[in-house]
N, C-alpha and C positions, 0 to 999 in steps of 0.2 A: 795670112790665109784665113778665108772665111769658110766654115763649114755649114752644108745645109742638109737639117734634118725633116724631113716629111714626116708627120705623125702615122705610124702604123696604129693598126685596131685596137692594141694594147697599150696605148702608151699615153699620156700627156704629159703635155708642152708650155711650160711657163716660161714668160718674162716678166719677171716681176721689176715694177721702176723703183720701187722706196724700199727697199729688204731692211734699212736700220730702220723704219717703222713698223715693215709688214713681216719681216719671218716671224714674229713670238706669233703672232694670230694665223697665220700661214700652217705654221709646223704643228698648232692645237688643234688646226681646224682637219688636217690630214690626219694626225694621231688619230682625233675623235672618228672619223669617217671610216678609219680602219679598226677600231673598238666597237664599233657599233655596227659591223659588216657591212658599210655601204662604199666604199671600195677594198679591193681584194690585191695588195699591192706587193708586189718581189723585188723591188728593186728603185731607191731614190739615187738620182747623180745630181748634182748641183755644179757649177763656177760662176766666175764671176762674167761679165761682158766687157769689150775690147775699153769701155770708159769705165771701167768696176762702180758704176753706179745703178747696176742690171744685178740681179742675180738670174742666170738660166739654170731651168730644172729640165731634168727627162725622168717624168715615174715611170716605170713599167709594171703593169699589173697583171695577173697571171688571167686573164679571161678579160675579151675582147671587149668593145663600149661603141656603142655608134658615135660619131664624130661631132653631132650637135652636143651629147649629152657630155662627152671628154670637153668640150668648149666648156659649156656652163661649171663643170668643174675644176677647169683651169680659173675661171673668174670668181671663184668661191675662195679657192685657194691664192688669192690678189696676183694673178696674175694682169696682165695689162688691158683692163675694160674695152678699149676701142679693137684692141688687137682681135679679141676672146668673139666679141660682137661681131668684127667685119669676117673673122672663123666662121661664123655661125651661115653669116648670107652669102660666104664662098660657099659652105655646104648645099646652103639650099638652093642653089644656083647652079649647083654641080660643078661649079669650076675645076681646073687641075689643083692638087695637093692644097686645099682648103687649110689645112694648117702645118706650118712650117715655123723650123728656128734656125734662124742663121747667128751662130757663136763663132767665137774665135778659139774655143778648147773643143778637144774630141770628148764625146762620151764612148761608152762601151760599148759599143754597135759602130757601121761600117756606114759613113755619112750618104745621105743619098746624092749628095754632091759638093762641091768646092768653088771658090771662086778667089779672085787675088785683087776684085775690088778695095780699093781704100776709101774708109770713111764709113759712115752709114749708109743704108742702102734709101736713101729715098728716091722716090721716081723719080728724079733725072738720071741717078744712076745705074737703078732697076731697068731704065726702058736698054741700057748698054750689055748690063750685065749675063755672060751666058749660062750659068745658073736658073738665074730667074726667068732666063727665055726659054732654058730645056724644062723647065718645074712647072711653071705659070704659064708658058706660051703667051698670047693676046694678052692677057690676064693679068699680066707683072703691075700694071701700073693702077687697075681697077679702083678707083675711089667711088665706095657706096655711100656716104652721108654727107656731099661737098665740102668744101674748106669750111673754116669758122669764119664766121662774119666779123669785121669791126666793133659793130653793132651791138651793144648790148640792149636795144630797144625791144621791149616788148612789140612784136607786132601787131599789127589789130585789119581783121579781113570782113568786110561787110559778107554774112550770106546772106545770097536771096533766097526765099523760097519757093520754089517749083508751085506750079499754081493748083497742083492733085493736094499738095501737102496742106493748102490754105481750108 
């Protein structure tokens, strides 16, 4: 069973990929952030993900955060960079549910939805999955910064200049 959580206004959402690397600076950099009042937090739940090679968080903080600013502090706190990032241009895009966690453990809240997909969800299986069709709609499969290239070449692009510019 995969449970999917939509981030409410109070809440952030990690997936963190290396936690034997990243919770000591993970958990310092929360502590601090809640020491020095710049989050206002009631409540951390942590497990592990279906390869326990994830750890999933859900903070809840007792007063709300617009959804770009809960991003930047999911990727402060090492949450998953590319995830935190393509968070950021579902927001500004308005897409449905901009940030979302799909775990295999319940947290303490009532999941926004379920699904019995096997595996992980990548877009061959997101475009099937009815989770992702009811949360994301059109949306499920959205790739904003195309695959990676083979490439590790430097590119190199002649500009010309506009002849105002000369």
């Amino acid at each position: 069973m995969n449970y999917w959580y939509v981030a409410h206004p109070n809440e952030i959402l990690i997936d963190m990929d290396n936690p034997e690397r990243s919770i000591k600076h993970s958990m310092r950099r929360l502590n601090g952030a809640i020491e020095c009042f710049r989050l206002f937090v009631d409540k951390v739940e942590m497990h592990n993900s279906f390869s326990g090679k994830h750890l999933h968080f859900l903070i809840t903080l007792n007063r709300n955060m617009g959804s770009i600013e809960k991003s930047v502090w999911g990727i402060i706190l090492h949450s998953d960079i590319y995830r935190g990032c393509s968070n950021i241009m579902r927001s500004l895009r308005n897409h449905p549910s901009p940030d979302l966690l799909i775990t295999p453990s319940r947290f303490d809240r009532v999941p926004d939805s379920f699904c019995h997909c096997r595996g992980k969800h990548s877009a061959k299986i997101m475009k099937n999955c009815p989770a992702a069709s009811m949360l994301r709609g059109d949306y499920r499969v959205y790739g904003f910064f195309g695959k990676p290239s083979q490439s590790v070449e430097i590119p190199c692009y002649t500009v010309t200049p506009k002849t105002e510019d000369l």
